[in-house]
C-alpha positions as CSV (number, residue, x, y, z in Angstrom):
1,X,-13.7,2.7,-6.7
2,X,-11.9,4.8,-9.2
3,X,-10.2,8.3,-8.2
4,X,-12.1,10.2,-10.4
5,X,-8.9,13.1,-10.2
6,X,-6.7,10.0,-11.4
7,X,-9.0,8.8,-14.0
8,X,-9.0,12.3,-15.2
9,X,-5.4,12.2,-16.0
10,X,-5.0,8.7,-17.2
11,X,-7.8,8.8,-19.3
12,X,-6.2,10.6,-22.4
13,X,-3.9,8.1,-22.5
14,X,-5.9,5.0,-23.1
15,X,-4.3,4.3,-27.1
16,X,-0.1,5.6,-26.3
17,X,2.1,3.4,-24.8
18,X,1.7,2.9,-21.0
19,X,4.2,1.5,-18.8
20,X,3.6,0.7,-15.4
21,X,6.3,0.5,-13.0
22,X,6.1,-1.3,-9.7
23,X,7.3,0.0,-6.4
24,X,9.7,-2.7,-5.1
25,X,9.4,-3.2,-1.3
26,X,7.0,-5.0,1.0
27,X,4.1,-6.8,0.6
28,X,2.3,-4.0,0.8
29,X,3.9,-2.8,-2.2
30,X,2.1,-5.7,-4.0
31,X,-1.5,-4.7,-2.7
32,X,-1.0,-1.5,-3.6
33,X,0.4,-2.2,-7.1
34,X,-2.5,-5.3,-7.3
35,X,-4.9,-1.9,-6.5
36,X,-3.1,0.0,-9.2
37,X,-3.3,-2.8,-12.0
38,X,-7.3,-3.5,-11.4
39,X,-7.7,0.3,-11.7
40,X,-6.1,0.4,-15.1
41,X,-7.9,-2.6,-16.4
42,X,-11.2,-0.9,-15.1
43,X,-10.4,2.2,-17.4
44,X,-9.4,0.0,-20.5
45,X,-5.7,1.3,-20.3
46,X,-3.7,-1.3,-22.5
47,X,-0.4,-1.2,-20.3
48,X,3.3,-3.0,-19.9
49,X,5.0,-3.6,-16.6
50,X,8.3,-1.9,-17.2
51,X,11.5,-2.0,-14.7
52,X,12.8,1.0,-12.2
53,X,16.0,0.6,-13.9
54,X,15.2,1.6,-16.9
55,X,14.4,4.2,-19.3
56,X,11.3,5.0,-21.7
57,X,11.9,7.4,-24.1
58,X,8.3,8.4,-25.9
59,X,6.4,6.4,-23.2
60,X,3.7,7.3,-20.8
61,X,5.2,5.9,-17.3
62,X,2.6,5.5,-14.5
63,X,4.7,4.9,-11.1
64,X,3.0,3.0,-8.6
65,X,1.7,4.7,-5.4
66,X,3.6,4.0,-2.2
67,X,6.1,5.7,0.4
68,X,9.5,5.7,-2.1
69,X,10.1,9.0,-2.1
70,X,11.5,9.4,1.4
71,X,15.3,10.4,2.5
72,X,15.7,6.9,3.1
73,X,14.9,5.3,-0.4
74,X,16.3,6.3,-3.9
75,X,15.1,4.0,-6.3
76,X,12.1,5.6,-7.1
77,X,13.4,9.1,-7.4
78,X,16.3,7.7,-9.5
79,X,13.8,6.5,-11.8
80,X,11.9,9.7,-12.2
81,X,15.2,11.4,-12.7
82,X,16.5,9.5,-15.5
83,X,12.9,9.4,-17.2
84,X,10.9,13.2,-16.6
85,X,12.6,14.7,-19.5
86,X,12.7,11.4,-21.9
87,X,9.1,10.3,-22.0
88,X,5.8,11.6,-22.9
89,X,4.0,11.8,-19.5
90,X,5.0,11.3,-15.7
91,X,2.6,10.3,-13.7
92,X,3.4,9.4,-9.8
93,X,0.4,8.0,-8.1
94,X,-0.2,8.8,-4.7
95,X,2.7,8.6,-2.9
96,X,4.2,10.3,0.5
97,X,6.8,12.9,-0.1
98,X,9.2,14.8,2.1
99,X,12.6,15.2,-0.1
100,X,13.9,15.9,-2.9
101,X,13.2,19.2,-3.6
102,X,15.8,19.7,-6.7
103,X,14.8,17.0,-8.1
104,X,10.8,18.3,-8.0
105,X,11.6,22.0,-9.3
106,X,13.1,20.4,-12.3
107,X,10.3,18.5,-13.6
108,X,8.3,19.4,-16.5
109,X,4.6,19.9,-17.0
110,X,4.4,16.6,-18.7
111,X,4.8,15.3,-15.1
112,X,1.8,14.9,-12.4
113,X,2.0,13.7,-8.6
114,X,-0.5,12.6,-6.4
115,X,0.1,12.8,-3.0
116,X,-1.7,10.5,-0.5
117,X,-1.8,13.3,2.6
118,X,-1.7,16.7,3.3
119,X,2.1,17.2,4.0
120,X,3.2,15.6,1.1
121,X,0.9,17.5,-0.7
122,X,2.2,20.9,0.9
123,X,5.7,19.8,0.7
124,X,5.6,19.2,-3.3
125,X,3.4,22.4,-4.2
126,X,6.2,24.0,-2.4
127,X,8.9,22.3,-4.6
128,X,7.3,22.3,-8.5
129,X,7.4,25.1,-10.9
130,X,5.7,23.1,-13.4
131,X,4.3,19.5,-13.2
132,X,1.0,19.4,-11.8
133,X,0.0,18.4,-8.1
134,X,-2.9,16.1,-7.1
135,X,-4.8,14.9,-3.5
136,X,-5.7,11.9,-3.3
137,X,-5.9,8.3,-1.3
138,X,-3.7,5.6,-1.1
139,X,-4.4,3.1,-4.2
140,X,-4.8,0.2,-2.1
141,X,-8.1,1.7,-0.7
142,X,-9.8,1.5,-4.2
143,X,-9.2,-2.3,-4.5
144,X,-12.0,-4.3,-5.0
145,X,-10.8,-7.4,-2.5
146,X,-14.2,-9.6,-3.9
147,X,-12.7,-9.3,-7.5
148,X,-9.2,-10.0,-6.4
149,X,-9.9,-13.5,-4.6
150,X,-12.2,-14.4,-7.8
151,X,-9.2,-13.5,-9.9
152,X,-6.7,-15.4,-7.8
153,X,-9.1,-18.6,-7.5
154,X,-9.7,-18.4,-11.5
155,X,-5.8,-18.6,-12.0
156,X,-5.2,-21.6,-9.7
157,X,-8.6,-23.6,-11.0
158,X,-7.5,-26.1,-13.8
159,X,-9.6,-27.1,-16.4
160,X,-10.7,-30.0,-14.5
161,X,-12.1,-28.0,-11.7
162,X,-8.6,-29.1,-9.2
163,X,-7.0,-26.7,-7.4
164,X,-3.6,-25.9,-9.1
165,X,-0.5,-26.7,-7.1
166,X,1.6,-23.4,-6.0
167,X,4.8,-23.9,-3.9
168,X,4.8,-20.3,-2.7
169,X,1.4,-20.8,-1.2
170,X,2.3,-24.0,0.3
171,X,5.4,-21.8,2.1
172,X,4.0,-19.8,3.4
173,X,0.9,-21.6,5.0
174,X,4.0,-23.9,6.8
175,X,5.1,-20.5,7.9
176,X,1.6,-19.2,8.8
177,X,0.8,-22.6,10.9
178,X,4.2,-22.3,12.8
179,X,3.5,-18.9,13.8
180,X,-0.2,-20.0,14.6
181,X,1.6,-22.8,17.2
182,X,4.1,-20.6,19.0
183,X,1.3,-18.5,19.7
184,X,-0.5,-21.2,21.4
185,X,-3.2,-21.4,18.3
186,X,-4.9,-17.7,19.6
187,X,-6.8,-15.9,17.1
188,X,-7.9,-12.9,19.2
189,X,-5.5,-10.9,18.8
190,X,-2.3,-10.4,16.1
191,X,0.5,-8.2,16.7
192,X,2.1,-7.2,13.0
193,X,4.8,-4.6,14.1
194,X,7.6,-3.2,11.5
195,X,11.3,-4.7,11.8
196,X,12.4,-2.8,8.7
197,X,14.3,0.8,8.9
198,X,10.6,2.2,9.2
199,X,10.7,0.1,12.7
200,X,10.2,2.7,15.9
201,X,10.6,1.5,19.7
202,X,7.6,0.0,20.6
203,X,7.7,-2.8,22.1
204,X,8.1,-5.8,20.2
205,X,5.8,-8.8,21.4
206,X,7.0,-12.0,21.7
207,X,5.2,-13.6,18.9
208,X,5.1,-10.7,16.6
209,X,4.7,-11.7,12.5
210,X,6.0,-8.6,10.3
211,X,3.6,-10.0,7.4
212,X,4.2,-7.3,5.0
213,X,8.0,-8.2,4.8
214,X,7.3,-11.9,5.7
215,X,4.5,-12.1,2.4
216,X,7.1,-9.8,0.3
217,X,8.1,-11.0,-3.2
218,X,10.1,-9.5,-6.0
219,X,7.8,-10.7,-8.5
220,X,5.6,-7.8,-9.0
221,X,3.4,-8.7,-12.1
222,X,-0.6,-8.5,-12.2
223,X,-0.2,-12.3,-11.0
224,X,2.2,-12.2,-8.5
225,X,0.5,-9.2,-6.9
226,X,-3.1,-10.4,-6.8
227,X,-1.2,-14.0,-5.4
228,X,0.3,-11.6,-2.7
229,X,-2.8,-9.8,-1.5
230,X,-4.9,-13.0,-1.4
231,X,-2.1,-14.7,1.0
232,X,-2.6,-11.3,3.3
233,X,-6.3,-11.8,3.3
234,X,-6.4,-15.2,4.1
235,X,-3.6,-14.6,7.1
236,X,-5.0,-11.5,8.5
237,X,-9.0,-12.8,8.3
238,X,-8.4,-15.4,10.7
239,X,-7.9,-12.9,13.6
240,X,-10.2,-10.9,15.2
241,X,-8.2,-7.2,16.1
242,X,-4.5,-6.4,14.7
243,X,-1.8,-4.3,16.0
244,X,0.5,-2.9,13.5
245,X,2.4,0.3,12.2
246,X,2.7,-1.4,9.0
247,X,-0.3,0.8,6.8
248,X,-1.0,-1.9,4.5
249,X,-1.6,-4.7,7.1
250,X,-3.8,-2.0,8.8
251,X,-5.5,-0.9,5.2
252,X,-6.1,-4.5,4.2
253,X,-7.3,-5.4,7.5
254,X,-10.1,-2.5,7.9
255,X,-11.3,-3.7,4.1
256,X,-11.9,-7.0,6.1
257,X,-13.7,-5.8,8.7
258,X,-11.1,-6.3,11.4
259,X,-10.6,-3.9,14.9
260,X,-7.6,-2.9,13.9
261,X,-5.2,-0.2,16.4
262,X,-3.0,1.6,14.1
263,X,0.1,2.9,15.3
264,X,2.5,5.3,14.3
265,X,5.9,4.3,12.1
266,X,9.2,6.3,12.3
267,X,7.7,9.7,10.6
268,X,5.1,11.3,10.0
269,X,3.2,8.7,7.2
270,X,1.1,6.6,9.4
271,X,-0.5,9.6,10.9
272,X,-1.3,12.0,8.2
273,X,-2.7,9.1,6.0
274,X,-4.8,8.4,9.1
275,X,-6.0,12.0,9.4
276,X,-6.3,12.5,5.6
277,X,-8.0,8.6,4.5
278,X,-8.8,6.2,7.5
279,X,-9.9,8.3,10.4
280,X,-13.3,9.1,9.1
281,X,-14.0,6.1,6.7
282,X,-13.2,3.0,9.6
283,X,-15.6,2.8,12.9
284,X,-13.6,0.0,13.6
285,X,-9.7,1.8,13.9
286,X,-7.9,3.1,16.8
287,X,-5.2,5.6,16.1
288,X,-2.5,5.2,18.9
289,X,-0.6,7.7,18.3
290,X,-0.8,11.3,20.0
291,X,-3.8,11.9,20.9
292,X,-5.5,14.9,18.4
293,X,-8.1,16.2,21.1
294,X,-8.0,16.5,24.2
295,X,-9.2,14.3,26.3
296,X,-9.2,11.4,23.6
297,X,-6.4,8.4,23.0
298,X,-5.8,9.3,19.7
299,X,-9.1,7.5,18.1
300,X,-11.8,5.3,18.0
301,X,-13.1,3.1,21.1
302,X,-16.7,2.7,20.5
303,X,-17.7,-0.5,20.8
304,X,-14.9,-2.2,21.7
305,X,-15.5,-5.5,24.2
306,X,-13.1,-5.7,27.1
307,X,-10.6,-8.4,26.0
308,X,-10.0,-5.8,23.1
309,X,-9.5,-2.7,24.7
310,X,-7.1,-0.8,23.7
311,X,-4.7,-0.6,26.6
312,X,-4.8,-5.0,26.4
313,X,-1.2,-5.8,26.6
């Protein structure tokens, strides 16, 4: 499903010179960026995967969606500062925003941002004097996870119909089935918490598996991020409810079908993306967070069998 705001934008730019540039990180980085690629290809943009180091005079750039434009992270703002005034058109897809605010005054109205919540949103409007300010949803949500698998099983079929060897994939199923056999070969439930700077002080379980940094690459082509976001399906389908504050292993998961109880990471991100994308779309989420309403825990219990409730420890 294409953001019709987004297509909007891109659109005019289907015959100049598009370069897409990847938001390193996680491996949710890689399913949003696999999200973002599909999407081009949908709207016949003829594009280039370019590097956050460097610059692109002339160019259309198209920065990945994500949550790179935090205090903690400069890579993605150093980018945008080094290219607004250089190249043809800036456009940010949907990030989360809550810095920067030099930075944002200065760019020009060949620059456009879309914000994935509400705060970001208000926080940039705030900042601009002259690029252009969007709504709209994560990119991962538009992915079309059928497609993605069909993709990913076309590049590893040979000729002859055999499966193609890929180390990677063979690492990380070893590391899959170890994690399978400390846990004592369980599938109920999976436990997916944050050990990265975005970690908060939740309890840790024992036999916790950070998948988005565990599934992270640095190879961030079409490829390499369809390759990615298969692994993270076929890990995360096997179980039947995850706990996580990572928003991508909860995304990905709720695309599957899974129970999944969402909690918050160290600001505000998890929460307003919940409020503004996930709360009303997933029967199947439970925010644990602070609770909204009163008299609620924060989300969604219906239906829920009592080995998954949502105060299981």
């Amino acid at each position: 499903m294409i953001d019709d705001q987004i297509s909007g934008v891109l659109q005019p730019f289907r015959d100049d010179d598009v370069v897409i540039i990847p938001n390193p990180g996680n491996a949710g980085d890689s399913f949003i960026t696999c999200a973002t690629y599909q999407m081009l290809d949908d709207l016949g943009i003829r594009y280039r995967v370019g590097s956050p180091l460097a610059t692109y005079p002339g160019a259309v750039v198209v920065y990945a969606g994500g949550g790179n434009l935090i205090g903690a992270y400069t890579n993605a703002i150093d980018f945008i500062q080094r290219n607004h005034r250089l190249v043809k058109a800036l456009i940010v897809l949907p990030h989360t925003i809550d810095a920067f605010d030099d930075v944002l005054a200065e760019l020009g109205d060949n620059c456009t941002i879309f914000c994935r919540e509400q705060r970001s949103f208000d926080h940039v409007s705030s900042c601009v004097t002259q690029a252009r300010v969007f709504m709209a949803h994560d990119m991962a949500l538009g992915a079309d996870l059928q497609r993605i698998r069909a993709n990913v099983k076309a590049l590893n079929a040979t000729s002859m119909g055999i499966p193609r060897f890929n180390r990677e994939d063979v690492r990380l199923t070893l590391i899959a089935y170890r994690h399978m056999v400390r846990s004592g070969g369980r599938f109920e439930i999976l436990s997916a918490f944050r050990t990265d700077v975005e970690k908060t002080d939740v309890d840790i379980p024992p036999h916790n598996f950070d998948v988005s940094a565990i599934f992270a690459t640095r190879d961030l082509s079409p490829e390499a991020c369809a390759r990615t976001t298969v692994r993270m399906m076929a890990f995360l389908d096997r179980y039947a409810c995850i706990r996580t504050n990572r928003l991508h292993v909860c995304i990905l998961s709720l695309m599957l079908g899974k129970r999944v109880e969402f909690y918050p990471n160290s600001y505000y991100k998890n929460e307003a993306i919940y409020e503004h994308s996930l709360r009303s779309r997933f029967p199947l989420l439970i925010w644990k967070g602070r609770a909204k309403e009163a008299g609620t825990d924060g989300g969604n219990t219906r239906g829920l069998p009592d080995w998954l409730s949502p105060h299981d420890a």
